[in-house]
N, C-alpha and C positions, 0 to 999 in steps of 0.2 A: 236717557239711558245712563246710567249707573255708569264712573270711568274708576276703571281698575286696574292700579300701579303694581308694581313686584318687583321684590328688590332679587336680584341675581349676585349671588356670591361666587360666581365663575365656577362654579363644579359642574360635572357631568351630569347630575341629577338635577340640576336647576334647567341647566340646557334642555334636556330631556321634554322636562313638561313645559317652560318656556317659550322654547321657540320653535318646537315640531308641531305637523300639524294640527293634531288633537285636541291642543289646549290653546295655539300662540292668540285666534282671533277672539279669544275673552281680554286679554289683557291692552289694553291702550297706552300704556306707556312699561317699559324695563329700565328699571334706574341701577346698575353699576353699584352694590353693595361698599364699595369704597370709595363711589363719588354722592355718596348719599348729603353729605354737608351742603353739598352745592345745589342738591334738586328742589326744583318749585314742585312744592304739593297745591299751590292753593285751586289750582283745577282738577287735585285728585279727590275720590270723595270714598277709595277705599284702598288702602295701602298694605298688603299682603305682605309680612317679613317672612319669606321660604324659610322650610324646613331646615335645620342644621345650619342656617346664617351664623356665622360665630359671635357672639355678645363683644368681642372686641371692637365690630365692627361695626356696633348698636350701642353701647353704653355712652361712646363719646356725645352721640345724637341723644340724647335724654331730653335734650330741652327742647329738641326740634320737634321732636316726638310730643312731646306735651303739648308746644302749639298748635300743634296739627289738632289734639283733642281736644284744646280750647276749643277752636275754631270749628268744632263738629265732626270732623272728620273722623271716620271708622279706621280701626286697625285692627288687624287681623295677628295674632304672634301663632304661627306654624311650632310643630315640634323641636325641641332638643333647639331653643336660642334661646333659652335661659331669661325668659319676659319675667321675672321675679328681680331681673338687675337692671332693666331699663324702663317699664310698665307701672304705673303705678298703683298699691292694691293687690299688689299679686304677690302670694305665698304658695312655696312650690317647696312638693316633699320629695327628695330622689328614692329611687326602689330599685332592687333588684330587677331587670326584666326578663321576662319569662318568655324567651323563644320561641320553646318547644311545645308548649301545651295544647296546639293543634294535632299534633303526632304523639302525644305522650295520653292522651283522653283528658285532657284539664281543660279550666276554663278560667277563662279575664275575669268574671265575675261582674260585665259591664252590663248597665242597668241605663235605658230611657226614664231620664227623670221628667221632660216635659216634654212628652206624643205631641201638645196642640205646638210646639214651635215650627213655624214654618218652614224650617231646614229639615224637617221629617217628611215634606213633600217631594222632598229630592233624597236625601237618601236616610237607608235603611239601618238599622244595628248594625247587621252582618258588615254592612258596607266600612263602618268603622272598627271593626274586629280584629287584630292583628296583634299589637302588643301595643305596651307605651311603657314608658323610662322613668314613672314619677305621677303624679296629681297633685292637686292645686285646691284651695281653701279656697271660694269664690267670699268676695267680700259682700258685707249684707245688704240683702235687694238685687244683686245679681242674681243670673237667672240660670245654673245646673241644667247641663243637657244630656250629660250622658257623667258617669258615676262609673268607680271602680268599688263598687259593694259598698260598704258604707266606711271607705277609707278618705275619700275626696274625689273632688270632678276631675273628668282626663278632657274635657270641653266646654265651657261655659261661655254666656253671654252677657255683658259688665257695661248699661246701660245707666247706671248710676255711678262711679266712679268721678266721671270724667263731663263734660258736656258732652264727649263724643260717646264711640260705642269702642268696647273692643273684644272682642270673639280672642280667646283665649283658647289652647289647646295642647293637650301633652303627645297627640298626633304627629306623626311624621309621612304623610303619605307622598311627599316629592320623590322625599329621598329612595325608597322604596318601588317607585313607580319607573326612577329613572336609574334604577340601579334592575328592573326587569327580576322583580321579587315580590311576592304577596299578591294575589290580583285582587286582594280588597282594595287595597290602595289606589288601585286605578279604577276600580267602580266610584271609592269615595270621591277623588276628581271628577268624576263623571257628574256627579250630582250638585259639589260643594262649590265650584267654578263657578255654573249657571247660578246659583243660588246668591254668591254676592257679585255678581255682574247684575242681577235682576232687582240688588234691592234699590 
């Protein structure tokens, strides 16, 4: 089985999905977003940096982060932590975000670029539908998962980069789910959790 680390930045919304009990028995290890220097990953094999984790507390670790992808390891960069400063490969565009456009009759404009990926067995469009802060230029042979019209990806999968893997995304469904706001956000947990526990 698949061991799945997460880094906790001590907010209410990392708590939230963390350590209640909804989500805590996917995760095998919670490493202390400020004692990260010190953590052994070499028995983790997928390293989830939560949503809204601040880049301060992620750019010092650049190197560590790199060995980890040397060494095969998956990383996962959640919403709004700025993986364009510590990831390598990643171009990140900021945008205005659009709130309201569920109440307003507007739309994200978000597009499944590739139906066969196997995270479409767990969850759905809708499931990722909310807003997002920006998109990303996936670097070439990366794999576009979901698309904000044809501006750039809001998720993709970057299996070329690096030896490792890393799931990229301009998503924020922690923050969101433990802040008791959007119930997309907590279907997308619902699906996106089992989904890298399983691989």
């Amino acid at each position: 089985m698949t061991r799945l680390a997460a880094l906790d930045a001590g907010t209410y919304y990392h708590h939230r999905t963390l350590y209640e009990d909804r989500y805590k028995h996917f995760f095998d290890e919670i490493i202390y977003a400020r004692h990260f220097a010190d953590a052994d990953l070499s028995d983790i094999d997928v390293l989830l940096v939560s949503c809204r984790t601040d880049p301060i507390l992620l750019v010092p670790n650049r190197d560590k982060i790199a060995d980890y992808l040397e060494a095969g390891g998956t990383v996962v960069a959640m919403g709004s932590t700025g993986p364009h400063q510590w990831l390598p490969g990643v171009e990140w565009t900021d945008t205005p975000t659009n709130f309201w456009w569920w109440k307003e009759g507007g739309s994200l404009d978000l597009t499944v670029r590739a139906p066969d990926h196997d995270l479409f067995d767990h969850i759905t469009l809708s499931d990722a539908t909310w807003h997002h802060h920006g998109y990303f230029a996936p670097p070439e042979g990366a794999e576009t998962l979901i698309d904000a019209g044809d501006a750039g990806s809001v998720l993709y999968d970057d299996r070329v980069t690096t030896p490792g893997r890393m799931i990229v995304t301009a998503l924020d469904p922690m923050y969101h789910h433990g802040s008791y706001f959007m119930p997309a956000t907590t279907r997308f947990l619902d699906g996106f959790l089992p989904y890298l526990k399983g691989q």
